[in-house]
N, C-alpha and C positions, 0 to 999 in steps of 0.2 A: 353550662355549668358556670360560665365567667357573667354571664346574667343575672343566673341567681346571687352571685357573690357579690356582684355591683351592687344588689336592691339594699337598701337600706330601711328597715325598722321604724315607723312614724315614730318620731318621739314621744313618752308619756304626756309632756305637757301639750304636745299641739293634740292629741289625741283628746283629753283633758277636757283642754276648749273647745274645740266641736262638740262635744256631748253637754258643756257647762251653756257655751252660745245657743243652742236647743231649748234646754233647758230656762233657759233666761227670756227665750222669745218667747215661747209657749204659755209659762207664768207670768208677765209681761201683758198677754194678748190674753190668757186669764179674765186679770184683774181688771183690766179695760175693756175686753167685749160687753161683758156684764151691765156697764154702766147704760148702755140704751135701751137693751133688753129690758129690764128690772121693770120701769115701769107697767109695762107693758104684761111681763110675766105676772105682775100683782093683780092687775087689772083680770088675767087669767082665772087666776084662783080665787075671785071673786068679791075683789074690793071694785064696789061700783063708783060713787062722785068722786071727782076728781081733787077733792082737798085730800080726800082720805090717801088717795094714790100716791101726792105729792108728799105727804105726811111720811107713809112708811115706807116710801120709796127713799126719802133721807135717811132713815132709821137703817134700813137695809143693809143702803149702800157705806154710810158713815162706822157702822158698829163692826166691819173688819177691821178697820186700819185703829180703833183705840185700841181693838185685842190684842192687836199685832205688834202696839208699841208698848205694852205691860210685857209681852211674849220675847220682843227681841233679846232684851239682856238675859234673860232665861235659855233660850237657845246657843245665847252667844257662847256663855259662862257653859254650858255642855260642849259645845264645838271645841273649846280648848281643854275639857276635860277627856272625851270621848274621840277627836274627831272631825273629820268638816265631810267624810263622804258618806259617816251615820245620817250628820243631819240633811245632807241634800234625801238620800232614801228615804227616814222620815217625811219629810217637806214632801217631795215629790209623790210619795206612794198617798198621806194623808188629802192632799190636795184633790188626789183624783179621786178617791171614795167619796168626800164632802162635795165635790162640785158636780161631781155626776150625780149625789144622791140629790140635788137642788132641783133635778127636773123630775123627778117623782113627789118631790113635797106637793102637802094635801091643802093647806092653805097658809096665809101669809107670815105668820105664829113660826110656823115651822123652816121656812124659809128665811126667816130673822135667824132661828137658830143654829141653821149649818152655816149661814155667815158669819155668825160668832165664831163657830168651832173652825173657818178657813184663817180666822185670822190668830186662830191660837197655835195653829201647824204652820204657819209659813217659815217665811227664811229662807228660801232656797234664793234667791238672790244671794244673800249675803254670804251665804256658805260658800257659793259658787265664787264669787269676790274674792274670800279668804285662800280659797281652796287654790286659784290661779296665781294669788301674789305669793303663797307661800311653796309653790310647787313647781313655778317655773323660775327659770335659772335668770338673772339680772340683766343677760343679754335680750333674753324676750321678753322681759317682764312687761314694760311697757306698750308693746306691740299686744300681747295679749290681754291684757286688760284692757287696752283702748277697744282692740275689735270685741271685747265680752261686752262691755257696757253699749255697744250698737245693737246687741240682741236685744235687751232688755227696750230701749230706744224704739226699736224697729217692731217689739209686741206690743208697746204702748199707743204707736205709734197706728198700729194696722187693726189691732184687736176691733175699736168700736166698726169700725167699716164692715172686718168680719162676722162680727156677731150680726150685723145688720143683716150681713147680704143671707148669714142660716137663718135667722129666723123670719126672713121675708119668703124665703125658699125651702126651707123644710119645717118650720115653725119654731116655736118658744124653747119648747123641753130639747129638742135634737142641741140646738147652745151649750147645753148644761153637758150633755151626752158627749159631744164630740170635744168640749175641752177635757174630760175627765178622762177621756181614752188617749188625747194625745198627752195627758203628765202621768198617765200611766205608762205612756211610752218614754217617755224622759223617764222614768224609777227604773224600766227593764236598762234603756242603754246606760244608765247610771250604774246598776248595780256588774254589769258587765263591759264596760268597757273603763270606769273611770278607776284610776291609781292613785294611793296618798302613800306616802311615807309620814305617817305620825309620828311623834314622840313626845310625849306627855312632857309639859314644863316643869316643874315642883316647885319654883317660887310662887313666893305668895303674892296674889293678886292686891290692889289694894282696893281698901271700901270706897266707895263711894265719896263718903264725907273727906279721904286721904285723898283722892282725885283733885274735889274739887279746892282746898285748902293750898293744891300745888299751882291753881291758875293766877295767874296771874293779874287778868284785867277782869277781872268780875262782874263788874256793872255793866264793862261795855258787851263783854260773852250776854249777861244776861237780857241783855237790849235786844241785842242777835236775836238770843232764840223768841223773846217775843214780835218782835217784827217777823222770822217765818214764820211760829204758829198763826199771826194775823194774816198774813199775805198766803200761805194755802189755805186757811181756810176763807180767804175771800173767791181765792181761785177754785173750789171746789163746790161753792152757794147752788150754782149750779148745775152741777154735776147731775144732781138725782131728778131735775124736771127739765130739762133738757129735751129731752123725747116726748113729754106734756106738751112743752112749748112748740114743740115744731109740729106735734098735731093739731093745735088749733091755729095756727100760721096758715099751714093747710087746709084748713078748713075742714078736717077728718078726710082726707083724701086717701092716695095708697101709696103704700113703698115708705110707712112711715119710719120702720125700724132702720132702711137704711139711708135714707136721706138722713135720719139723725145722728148714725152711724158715722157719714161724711162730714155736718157738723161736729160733732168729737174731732175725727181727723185733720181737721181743718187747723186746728190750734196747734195741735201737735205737729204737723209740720213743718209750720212757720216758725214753730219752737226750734225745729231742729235746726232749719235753717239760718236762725237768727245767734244761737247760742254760741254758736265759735265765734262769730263776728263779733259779738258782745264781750265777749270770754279777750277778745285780743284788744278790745276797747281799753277794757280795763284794767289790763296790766299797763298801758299806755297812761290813762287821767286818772288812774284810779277805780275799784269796784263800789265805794262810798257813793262818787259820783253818776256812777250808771244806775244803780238801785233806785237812786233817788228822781232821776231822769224816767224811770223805768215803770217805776211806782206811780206817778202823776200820768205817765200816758194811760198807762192800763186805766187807772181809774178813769180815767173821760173814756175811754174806748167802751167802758160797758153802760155808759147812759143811753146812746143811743141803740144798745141793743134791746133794748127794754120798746124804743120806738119802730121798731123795725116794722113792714109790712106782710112778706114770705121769708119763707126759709132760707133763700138764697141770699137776702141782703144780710141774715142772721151767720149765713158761713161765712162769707165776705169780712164782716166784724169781727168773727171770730179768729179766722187768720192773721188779720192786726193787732187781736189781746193775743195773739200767738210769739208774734214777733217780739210784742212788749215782754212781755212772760220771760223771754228767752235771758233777756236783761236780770232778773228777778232769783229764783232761787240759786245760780249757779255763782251771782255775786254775793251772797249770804256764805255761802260755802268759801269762797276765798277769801271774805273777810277773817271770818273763823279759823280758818288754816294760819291767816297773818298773824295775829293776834295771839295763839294757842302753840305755848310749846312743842315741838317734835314727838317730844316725847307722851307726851297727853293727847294728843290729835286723834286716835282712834274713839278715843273713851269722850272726847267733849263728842265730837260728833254725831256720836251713837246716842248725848243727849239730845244733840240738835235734831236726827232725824225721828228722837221718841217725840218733840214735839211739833214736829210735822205731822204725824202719821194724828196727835191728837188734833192739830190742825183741818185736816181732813175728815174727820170724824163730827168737829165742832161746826164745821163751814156746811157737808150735808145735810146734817139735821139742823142747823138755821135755816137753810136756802127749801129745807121742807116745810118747815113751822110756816117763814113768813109766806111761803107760798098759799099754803092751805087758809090762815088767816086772810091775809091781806090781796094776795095773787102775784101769781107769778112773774109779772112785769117790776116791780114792784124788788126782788130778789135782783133784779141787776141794779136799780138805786143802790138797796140797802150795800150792797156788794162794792159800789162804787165809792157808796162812804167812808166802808173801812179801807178798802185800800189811799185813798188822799187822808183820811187819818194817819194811817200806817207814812206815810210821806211825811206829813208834818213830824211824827214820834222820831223818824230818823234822819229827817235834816237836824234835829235840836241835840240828838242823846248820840248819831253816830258819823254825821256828815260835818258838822262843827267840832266834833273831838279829832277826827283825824284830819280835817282840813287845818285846824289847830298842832297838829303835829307835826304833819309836813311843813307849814314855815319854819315851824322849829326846827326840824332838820336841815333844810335849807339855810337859815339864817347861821345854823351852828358850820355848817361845812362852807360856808361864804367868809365867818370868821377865820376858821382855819386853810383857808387859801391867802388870805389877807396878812395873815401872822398875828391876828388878835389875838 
């Protein structure tokens, strides 16, 4: 009896996050297993030369994430009206009908179009986001948002390998099949295990135009979000022929879904491991200076991928735009946080991540076009151009503006030690 009385009740919020952490890998490992497969699956359904392939395999892959950035303030603006455990159900239940229906599509037509319709239901990230900072208590808040964003991490992270190693070992369609059973698994333990306390806000939200009227540094905000939309969509050029390329590396050999699988992961690891180390840089010299450091190595690190011989010199490379990378958008993110009132920070953001996600969208179907035109070697030039462009745009518009501020700051707090 003194046993039972000892046991104590998991709390709602850590309950919460196991189910939200699930969730967040699985969606995560989603959106990134897809990315080696795709070619390949197209190839299935019956597109033969290889421009064609590299063509609507950009198309493909890039036309989630524009839908998904028209879609987010729409989901958003219902989560606070409705909700944040409607829309993970929505997101999670929508996600597994569309992604499982992608391994029955009849040919490539169709398969364009439940891409569209994944990136018109998503969100379940961001709900999942909302759902933990508004629901756990201030003592864990922290704690649990750090370990939520390692699921998402750790799906991003693992997905391409995954998807590799099904579709080298049960084929194409089982991919499509077994993600949609497990976010069908995420909607049952969602709808059964997770807890919200909502309460509707009744202030009024403001427009858009009252948003942005409230920022502050406008030009430099707007510099921002063009430097990301340029810098992922340089990072994403090749995304969609990735799997192309490492077939004729190989020489049309075997295991191609998941050697390409490992190149994916390759980046993504070196990401992870590079980003706290960069992230602490930067609070140190500044995030101005690391992007800008950051941005010129990526861009030389993808010339020579273009020259590479096999695959393995190609992952090799890729692990080094890994670590670069790592430098890159999470300094973008803290500039903007500097810059951006407390109180405005959720709402620029959710600008900044709409012009990522169109970022990603614009960098696919480029890295498809020049491919199919010109070839696929060719896609890591073009790629390397715009990121040392993107270098020059932000040594002039944000690395001299705030390197220009900090002496000002310094020179003002040197006055007032002096008694000036």
């Amino acid at each position: 009896m003194k046993q039972k009385e000892g046991r104590q009740e998991m709390p709602i919020w850590k309950r919460n996050l196991i189910v939200c952490w699930f969730g967040v890998f699985v969606t995560g490992a989603g959106m990134s297993q897809i990315a080696p497969v795709l070619p390949l699956y197209i190839k299935q359904l019956g597109v033969g030369d290889a421009s064609s392939i590299a063509r609507f395999s950009g198309i493909a892959f890039g036309i989630t994430y524009v839908i998904s950035a028209l879609f987010s303030p729409v989901w958003g603006l219902a989560a606070d009206k409705f909700g944040r455990k409607p829309m993970l159900l929505r997101a999670s239940l929508g996600m597994a009908i569309i992604i499982g229906s992608m391994g029955f599509a009849r040919n490539v037509y169709v398969l364009i179009g439940l891409r569209l319709l994944q990136g018109a239901v998503t969100g379940y990230g961001t709900a999942c986001t909302t759902l933990i900072a508004t629901q756990t208590d201030k003592e864990h808040a922290g704690y649990a948002l750090g370990t939520l964003s390692t699921g998402s991490i750790a799906g991003s992270l693992l997905g391409p390998a995954i998807g590799g190693f099904i579709a080298e070992n049960l084929g194409l369609q089982n991919t499509f099949f077994l993600t949609g059973a497990l976010m069908l698994t995420a909607f049952a333990l969602t709808a059964l295990f997770v807890r919200e306390s909502f309460v509707r806000e009744e202030k009024r939200a403001l427009r858009l135009q009252e948003v942005w009227s409230s920022v502050p540094e406008k030009s430099l905000t707007v510099t921002l979000f063009v430097s990301f939309f340029v810098l992922t969509a340089a990072l994403y050029t090749v995304e969609p022929v990735m799997t192309v390329y490492v077939d004729q590396l190989s020489g049309s050999g075997s295991h191609i879904a998941l050697i390409a699988g490992l190149t994916f992961s390759a980046s993504g690891l070196a990401n992870i491991l590079a980003a706290p180390r960069l992230g602490r840089l930067s609070d140190r010299i500044g995030a101005h200076k690391v992007i800008l450091a950051a941005l010129i190595a990526a861009g030389l690190i993808f010339i020579p991928q273009a020259l590479v011989q096999n695959p393995w010199q190609l992952m090799g490379l890729r692990f080094l735009l890994g670590l670069a990378a790592g430098g890159l958008i999470p300094s973008v993110n803290i500039l903007v946080k500097k810059i951006t009132p407390s109180s405005l920070t959720g709402r620029v953001f959710g600008l900044n991540m709409s012009a990522g996600y169109l970022g990603i969208f614009a960098g696919s179907v480029l890295g498809g076009q020049v491919a199919a035109w010109f070839g696929i070697r060719y896609v890591f030039f073009i790629t390397s151009s715009l990121l040392l462009i993107n270098a020059v745009w932000v040594y002039f518009k944000v690395y001299k503006t705030l390197h220009i501020n900090e002496l000002a700051i310094y020179s003002k707090a040197d006055e007032q030690e002096l008694g000036i």
